[in-house]
Every structure is written in structure tokens, then in C-alpha cells.
C-alpha positions in Angstrom: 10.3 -5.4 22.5 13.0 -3.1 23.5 12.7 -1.0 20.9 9.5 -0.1 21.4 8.3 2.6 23.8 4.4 2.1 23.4 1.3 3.6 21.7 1.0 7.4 21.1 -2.8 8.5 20.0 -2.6 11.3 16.8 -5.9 12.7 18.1 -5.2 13.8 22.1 -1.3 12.8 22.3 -1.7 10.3 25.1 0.3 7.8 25.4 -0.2 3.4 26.3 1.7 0.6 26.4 1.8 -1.6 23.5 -0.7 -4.4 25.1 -2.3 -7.2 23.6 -5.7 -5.9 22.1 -4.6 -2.1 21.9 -5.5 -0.7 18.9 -7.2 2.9 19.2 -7.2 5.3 22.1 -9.5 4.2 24.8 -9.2 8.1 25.9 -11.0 9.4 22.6 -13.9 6.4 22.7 -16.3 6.2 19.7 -14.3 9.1 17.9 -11.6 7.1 16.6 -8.2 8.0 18.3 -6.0 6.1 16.3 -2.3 5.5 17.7 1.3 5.6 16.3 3.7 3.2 17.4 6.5 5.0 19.4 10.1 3.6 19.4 13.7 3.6 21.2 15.8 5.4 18.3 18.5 4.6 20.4 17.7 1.4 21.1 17.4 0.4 17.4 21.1 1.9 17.0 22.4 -0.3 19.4 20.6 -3.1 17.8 22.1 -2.5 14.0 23.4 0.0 12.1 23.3 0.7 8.2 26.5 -0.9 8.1 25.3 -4.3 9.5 22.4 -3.9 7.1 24.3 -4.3 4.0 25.4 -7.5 5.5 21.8 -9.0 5.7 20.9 -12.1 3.5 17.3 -11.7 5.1 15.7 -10.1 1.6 12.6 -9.4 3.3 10.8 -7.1 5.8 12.1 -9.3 8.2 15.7 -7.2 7.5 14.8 -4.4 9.1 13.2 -6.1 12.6 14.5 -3.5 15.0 12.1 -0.8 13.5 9.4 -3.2 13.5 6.9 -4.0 16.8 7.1 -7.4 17.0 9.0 -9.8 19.1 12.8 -11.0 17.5 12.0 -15.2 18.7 8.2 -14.5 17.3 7.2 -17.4 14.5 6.9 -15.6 11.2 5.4 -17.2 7.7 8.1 -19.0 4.8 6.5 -16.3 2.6 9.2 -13.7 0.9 7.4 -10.2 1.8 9.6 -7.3 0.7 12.9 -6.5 -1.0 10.8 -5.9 -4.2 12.9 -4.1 -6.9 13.8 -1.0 -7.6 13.9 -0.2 -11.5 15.3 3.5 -13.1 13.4 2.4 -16.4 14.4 4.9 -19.2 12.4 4.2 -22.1 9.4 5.4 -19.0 11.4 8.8 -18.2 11.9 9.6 -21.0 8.1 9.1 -22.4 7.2 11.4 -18.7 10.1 13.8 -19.7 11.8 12.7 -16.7 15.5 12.4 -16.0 15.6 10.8 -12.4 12.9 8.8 -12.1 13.0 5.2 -10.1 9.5 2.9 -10.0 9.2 0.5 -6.7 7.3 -2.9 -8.0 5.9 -3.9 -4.8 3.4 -6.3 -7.2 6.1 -9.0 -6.9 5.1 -9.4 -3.3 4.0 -13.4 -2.7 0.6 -12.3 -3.6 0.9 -9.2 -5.6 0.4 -6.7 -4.0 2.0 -4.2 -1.0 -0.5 -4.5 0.9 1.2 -8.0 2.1 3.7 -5.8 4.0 0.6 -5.3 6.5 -0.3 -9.0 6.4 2.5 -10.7 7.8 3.0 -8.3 10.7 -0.3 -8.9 11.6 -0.5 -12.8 11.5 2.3 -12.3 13.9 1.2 -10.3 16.0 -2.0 -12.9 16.1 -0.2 -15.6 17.2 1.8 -13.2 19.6 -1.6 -12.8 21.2 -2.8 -16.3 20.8 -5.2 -15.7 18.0 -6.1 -18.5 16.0 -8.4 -16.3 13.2 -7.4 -13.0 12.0 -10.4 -11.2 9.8 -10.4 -8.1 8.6 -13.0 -6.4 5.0 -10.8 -4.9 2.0 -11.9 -4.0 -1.2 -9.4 -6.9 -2.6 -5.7 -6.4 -1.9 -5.8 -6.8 1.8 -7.9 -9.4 1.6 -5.9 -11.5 -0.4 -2.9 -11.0 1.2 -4.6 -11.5 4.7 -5.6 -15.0 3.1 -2.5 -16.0 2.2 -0.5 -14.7 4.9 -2.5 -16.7 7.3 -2.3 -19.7 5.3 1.7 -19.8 5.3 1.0 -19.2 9.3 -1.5 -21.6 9.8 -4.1 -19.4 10.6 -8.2 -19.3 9.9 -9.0 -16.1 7.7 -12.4 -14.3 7.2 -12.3 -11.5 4.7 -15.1 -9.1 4.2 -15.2 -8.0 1.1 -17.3 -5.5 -1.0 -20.0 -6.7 -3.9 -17.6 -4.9 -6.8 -14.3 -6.9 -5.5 -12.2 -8.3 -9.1 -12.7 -12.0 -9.3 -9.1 -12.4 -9.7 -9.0 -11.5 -5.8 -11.7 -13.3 -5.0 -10.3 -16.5 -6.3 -7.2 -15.7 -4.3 -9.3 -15.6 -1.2 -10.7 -19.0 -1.9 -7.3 -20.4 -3.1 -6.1 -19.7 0.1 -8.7 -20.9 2.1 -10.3 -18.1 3.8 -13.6 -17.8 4.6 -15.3 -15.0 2.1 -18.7 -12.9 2.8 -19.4 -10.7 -0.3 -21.5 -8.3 1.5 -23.9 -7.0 -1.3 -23.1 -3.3 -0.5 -20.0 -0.3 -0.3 -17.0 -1.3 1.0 -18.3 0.8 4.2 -20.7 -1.5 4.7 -18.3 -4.6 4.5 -15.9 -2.6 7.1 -18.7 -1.7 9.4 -20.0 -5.5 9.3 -16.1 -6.9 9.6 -16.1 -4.6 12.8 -19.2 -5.9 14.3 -18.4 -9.7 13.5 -14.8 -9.3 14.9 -15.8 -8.0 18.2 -18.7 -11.0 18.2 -16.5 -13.8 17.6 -13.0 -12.3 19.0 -11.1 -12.5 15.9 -7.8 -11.0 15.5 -8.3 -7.5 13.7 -6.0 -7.1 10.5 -8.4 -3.7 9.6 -5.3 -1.3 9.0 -6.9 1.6 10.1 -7.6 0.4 13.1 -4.4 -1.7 14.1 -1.4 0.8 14.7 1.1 -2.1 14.0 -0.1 -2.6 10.4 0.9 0.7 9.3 4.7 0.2 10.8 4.5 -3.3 7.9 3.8 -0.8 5.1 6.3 1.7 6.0 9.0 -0.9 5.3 8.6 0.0 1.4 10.0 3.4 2.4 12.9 1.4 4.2 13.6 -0.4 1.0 13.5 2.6 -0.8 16.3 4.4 1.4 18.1 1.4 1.2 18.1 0.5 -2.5 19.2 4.3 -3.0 22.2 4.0 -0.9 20.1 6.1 2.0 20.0 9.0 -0.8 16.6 10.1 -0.1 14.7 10.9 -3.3 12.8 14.7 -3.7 9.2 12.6 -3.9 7.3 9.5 -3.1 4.3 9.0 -5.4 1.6 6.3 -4.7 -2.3 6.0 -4.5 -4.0 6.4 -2.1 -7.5 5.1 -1.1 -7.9 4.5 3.1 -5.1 6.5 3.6 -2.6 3.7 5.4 -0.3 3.3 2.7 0.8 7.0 2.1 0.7 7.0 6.1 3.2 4.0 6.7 5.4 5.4 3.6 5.8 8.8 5.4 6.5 7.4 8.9 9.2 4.4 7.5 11.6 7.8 6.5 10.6 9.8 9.4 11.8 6.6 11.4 14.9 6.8 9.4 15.5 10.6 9.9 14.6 10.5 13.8 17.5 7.3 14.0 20.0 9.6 11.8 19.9 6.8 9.3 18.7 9.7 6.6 19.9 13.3 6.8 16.4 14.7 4.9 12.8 13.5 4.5 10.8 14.1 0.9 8.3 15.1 -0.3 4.8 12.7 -1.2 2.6 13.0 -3.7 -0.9 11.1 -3.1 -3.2 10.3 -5.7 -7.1 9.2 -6.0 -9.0 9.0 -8.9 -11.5 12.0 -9.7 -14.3 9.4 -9.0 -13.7 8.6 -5.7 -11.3 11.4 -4.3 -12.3 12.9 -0.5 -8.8 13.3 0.4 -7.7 14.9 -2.0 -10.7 17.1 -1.9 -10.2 18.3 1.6 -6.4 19.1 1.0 -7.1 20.9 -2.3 -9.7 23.0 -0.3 -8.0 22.7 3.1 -11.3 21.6 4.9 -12.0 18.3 6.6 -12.7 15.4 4.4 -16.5 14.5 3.4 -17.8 10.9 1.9 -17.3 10.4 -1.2 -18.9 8.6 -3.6 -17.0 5.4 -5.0 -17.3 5.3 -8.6 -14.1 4.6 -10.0 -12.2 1.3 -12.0 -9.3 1.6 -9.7 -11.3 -0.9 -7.0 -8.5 -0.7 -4.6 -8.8 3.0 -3.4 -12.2 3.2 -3.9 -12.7 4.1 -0.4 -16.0 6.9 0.2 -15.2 6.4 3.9 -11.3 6.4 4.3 -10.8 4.6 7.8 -7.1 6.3 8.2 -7.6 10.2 6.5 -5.7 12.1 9.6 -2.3 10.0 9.1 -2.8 10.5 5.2 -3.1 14.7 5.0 -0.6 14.4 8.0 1.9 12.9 6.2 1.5 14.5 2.5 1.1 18.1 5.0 4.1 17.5 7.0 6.1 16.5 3.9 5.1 19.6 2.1 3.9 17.0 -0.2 0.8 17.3 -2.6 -2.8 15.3 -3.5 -4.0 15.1 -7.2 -7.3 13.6 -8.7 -7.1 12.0 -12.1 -9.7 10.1 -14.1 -10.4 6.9 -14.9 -9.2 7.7 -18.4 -5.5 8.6 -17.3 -5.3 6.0 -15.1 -5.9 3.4 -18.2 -2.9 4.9 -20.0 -0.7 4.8 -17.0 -1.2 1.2 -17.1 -0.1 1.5 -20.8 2.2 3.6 -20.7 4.0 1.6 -17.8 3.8 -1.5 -19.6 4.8 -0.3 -22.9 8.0 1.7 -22.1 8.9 -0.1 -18.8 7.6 -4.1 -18.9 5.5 -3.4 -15.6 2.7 -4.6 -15.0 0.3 -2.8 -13.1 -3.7 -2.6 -11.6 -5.6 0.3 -12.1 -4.8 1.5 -8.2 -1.4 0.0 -8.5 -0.7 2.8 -11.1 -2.9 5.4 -9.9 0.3 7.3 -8.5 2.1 7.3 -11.6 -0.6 8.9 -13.4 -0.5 11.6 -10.9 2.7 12.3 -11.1 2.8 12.5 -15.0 0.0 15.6 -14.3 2.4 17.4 -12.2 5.2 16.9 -14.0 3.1 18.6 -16.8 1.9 21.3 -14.8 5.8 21.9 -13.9 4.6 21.0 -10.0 7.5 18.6 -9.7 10.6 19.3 -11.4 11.7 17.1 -14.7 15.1 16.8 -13.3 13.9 16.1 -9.5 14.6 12.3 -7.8 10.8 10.6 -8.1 10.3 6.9 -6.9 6.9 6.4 -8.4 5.2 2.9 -5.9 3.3 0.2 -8.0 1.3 -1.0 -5.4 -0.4 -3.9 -6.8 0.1 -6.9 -10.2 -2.0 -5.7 -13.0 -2.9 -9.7 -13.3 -5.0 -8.7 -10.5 -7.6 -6.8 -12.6 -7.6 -8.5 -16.2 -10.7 -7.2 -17.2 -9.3 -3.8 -17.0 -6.4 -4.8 -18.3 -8.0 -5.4 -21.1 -9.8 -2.4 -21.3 -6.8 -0.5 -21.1 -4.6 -2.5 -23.9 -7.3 -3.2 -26.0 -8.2 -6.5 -27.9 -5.9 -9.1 -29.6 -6.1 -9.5 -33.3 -8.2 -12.1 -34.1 -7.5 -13.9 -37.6 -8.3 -17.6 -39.5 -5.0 -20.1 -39.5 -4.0 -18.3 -42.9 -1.1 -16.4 -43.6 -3.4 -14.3 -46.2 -5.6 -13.4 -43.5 -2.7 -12.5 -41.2 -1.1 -10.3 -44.0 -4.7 -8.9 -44.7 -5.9 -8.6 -40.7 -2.4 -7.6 -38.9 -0.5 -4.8 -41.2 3.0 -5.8 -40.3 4.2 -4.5 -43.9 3.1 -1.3 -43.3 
């Protein structure tokens, strides 16, 4: 990999190779040290240019291979992971009294969700390193797409997943073949028992807060987004935000860009948790180091107590000169509406989580009603029915009558 220089730590700055089996600094032990992968800037220019980008008919990740670390002859799935679209809807802008906003659907990934952005790279990088099982624990996204990234590689999968996890994930798991331990517990409990089992058996480690690779899949939305905006970079990113690798690989795909010279600015990120799990956006709001949180929110797929990646995630909403916002459980239900309803997405509950922050600061006049927002739906509402549901409320139920549906459904009013 030319174009890679090797492994920086974010805790002590030391630097490694990018060896098999490398994941956090071996110089900060038992305290974490998780690493950055550092590349050849000049190197990737000699490789492509924006101009032989446009060319691509690679509509995938795959696209933009010399800012990823993986090797160009590697084997890589059949699965389409990437180039999800990028709407301006509106009828939505104009319910958020917005004049330039843009919404990434990165639920049309092959299984629904961005977090598949992580997979591939890392069932790549398994069979890079000879691995024939790749495990990792997720509260459902990761999981899934783990599962089904593996299976299009022809790899074993174990997930680890948390008691609480939607069955709509679950039976992706299963469809896909992985093996599934619903560990009756917090999803820090199914990440501390995914650590001990993958050091037992030697399984390949998908965890994204601990591989540095997986991050440098998920920053290819923020590719994407340059891209799709002719390399206009937009005023702010908003997503969710629940471990903390998402917002992380979003902010270091445009400082890629900007340290290439693909992209003459960097914007701002807004990060968002629900009010009943939120220690990130605790510590920022009070400028402290983050505490556990509880995890008592519907929005399963940032309910993280224990986020495994915090450092990268204030880093990159810090650096940015971004903000974090908490919401409830309530707003994040009529995100989901009001997303539908004025813009035909479909979203889950954490999928939306950043656009109900965003409508809060565009209310409190935070972000600018004229200002350049690309709002990330991380994740297919048909993920989470039940809260689907719960959001949109029941169907009609009437008798095959035509007086009962005059009488039950009010369309003459």
C-alpha cells in the first residue's frame, strides 16, 4: 500500500507500521491508544485526480481506493457499498425553514444501513490477513452488515449483540448466516464479551473502535458527499452519533480531502444523541471528560453508555468548530415523520437522530436558515418497524363496506 504511511496513535502521537493485527497503540497498553491511519497525500495525487474520478463507473467505495488502506489486487465482495444518493428535497426545507439543505440516504446500502461502509473494508482486510472468521458485538447495524459482508466474501461471522437489539436486525443476522449470542445484558457487556471471545478464538476484529481501518470505510460518505457537490464543501455535516466512529470517519474523509487539496475548506459537524443516552454530548456541552451514561433511549443504534471511540468524536466536532445536541425520544419520532412525510425517506429512529438535531438549531438560529447542511440518514427505517409504527401511528381499520369506510376514514371532509 503506497499510499499509506502507517499507524499514528491520537493518545501519545507515536507512530507504527500498518501490520497485520495492529489495531491500538501497544505504547499506551490497557488505556486504549487508538490509531489513525496516516497516508501519502502525494502519493494518492499521483494515483488519481478529481478529474479521473468523474470518469469512474466503479459506484462504490471501491471509487475512491487510493484513500483507502487496503491493497488495489485485494478480493473484495459483489455487494454495492456506497454511492448512495444525495437528495435537496424541498417540500423537507421548507417544513425546517431551510433554503440549502441536501439529505445523504446511506439506508440504501446492501443492508441498510452505513455502517456497511466499515464492513466491507474489514472482510478485506480479513482475508488480507488470512482470517477465515471476523466477529465483532453491535447494538444492530454493524452487526448486520458484518453478517452480510462476510457472507458475499465467504467468511464465518459471530456477532455479539445486546438483549434490546430490533428483531428486524436480528433476522438479518440469521439470514446471513452468522453465528448470534444475544448476551442478556448492555451493549457494554456484549463489547466486553466480543473482546474476550475474539482474543480466545483468534477471530478477525470488525469492533470499529478498535480497528483503525474501519473508521477510513465510513469516512468514504464524506467522499461522496464532496463529490456529489461538485467538491463544494457544505457549511455542516449532521448525523448521530452513538460510539463515536461515524462522526469520527465523516470528519477525517474531508480532512483527507483538504490535506490532498481536493477541497479548499473543511465544515462544520453537528453530532447528535438522544437526551436518554447522551455522554458525549454531555462532556462537550460542559467541556469535561465524558462519563457512562445510562442507555435508555428508542434510537437502539446510538444507545452506547460506554462509547468505545469518544476522543475521535469531540475531536472531530472540536476541530470543526462543530456542535453536539441532545434531543428526546419524542423529537426523534417526528423526524422520522417529518422525513417521510415531506421527503419519501425512510428512516430508523438513530438513522434520523441527526436531523432532529439539526431542526433544534436551526430553531435556536445556531445554524443559519440559508447555510449549506447535508443532514446523513444513517440507517432504513424498515429496520425498526415497531417504532415505525410508533411514530406514524395505526392504519385505519374498517369492515369490507364502503359505508364503513365513508363513516371510519373522513375523506369528505
Amino acid at each position: 500500500m503506497k499510499n499509506v504511511l502507517g499507524l499514528r496513535c491520537i493518545e501519545c502521537n507515536k507512530e507504527f507500521p500498518a501490520a497485520a493485527g495492529m489495531y491500538t497503540c501497544p505504547s499506551c497498553g490497557s488505556k486504549g491508544g487508538i490509531m489513525d491511519v496516516e497516508y501519502d497525500y502525494q502519493e494518492i495525487n499521483r494515483m488519481t485526480s478529481r478529474e479521473q474520478l468523474t470518469q469512474s463507473k466503479d459506484f462504490s467505495i471501491f471509487r475512491y481506493l487510493p484513500f483507502l488502506p487496503i491493497h488495489p489486487e485485494s478480493p473484495r465482495p459483489h455487494l454495492r457499498v456506497g454511492w448512495s444518493p444525495l437528495y435537496k428535497p424541498p417540500g423537507l426545507a421548507k417544513s425546517l425553514g431551510m433554503s440549502n439543505l441536501y439529505v445523504k440516504d446511506d439506508g440504501q446500502n446492501p443492508t441498510a444501513s452505513l455502517k456497511d461502509r466499515a464492513s466491507i473494508i474489514a472482510v478485506v482486510k480479513a482475508v488480507e490477513e488470512k482470517a477465515p472468521t471476523v466477529a465483532c458485538s453491535s447494538t444492530g447495524n454493524a452487526a448486520s452488515s458484518l453478517a452480510g459482508s462476510a457472507a458475499a466474501m465467504g467468511l464465518k461471522s459471530v456477532i455479539f449483540v445486546p438483549s434490546r437489539a430490533p428483531q428486524g436486525k436480528i433476522a438479518q443476522l440469521l439470514i446471513f448466516g452468522a453465528t448470534v449470542i444475544s448476551v442478556q445484558g448492555s451493549y457494554e457487556d456484549a463489547f466486553r464479551l466480543s473482546a474476550e471471545a475474539i482474543e480466545r478464538w483468534g477471530w478477525y476484529n470488525r469492533n470499529a473502535a478498535i480497528n483503525p481501518y474501519l473508521v477510513e470505510g465510513k469516512k468514504t460518505v464524506a467522499l461522496e458527499i464532496a463529490e456529489q457537490l461538485n467538491w463544494e464543501v457544505p457549511d455542516w455535516v449532521a448525523l448521530s452519533v452513538g460510539d463515536g466512529c461515524t462522526i469520527a470517519g465523516v470528519w477525517k474523509g474531508f480532512k483527507d480531502l483538504y490535506l490532498a487539496g481536493w477541497i479548499d475548506r473543511l465544515p462544520k459537524v453537528l453530532g447528535v444523541q438522544s437526551t436518554g443516552c447522551s455522554p458525549l454530548v454531555d462532556a462537550f456541552l460542559e467541556d469535561r471528560p465524558w462519563r457512562p451514561a445510562e442507555e435508555n433511549t428508542l434510537a437502539d443504534s446510538i444507545a452506547v453508555g460506554v462509547p468505545r471511540n469518544p476522543d475521535k468524536a469531540l475531536r472531530a466536532v472540536r476541530e470543526s468548530n462543530g456542535l453536539m445536541v441532545a434531543v428526546p425520544d419524542e423529537a426523534i419520532l417526528e423526524a422520522m415523520r417529518q422525513l417521510g412525510r415531506t421527503s419519501g425517506i425512510f428512516g430508523e429512529p438513530a438513522g434520523v437522530t441527526g436531523m432532529a438535531g439539526l431542526k433544534l438549531m436551526v430553531e435556536k438560529g445556531l445554524i443559519g436558515a440559508d447555510e449549506k447542511v447535508v443532514a446523513i440518514v444513517t440507517g432504513n427505517g424498515l429496520k425498526d418497524v415497531k417504532n415505525a409504527i410508533t411514530a406514524a401511528g395505526e392504519p385505519i381499520k374498517v369492515a369490507p363496506s364502503l359505508e364503513e369506510l365513508i363513516r371510519c376514514a373522513n375523506f369528505d371532509a
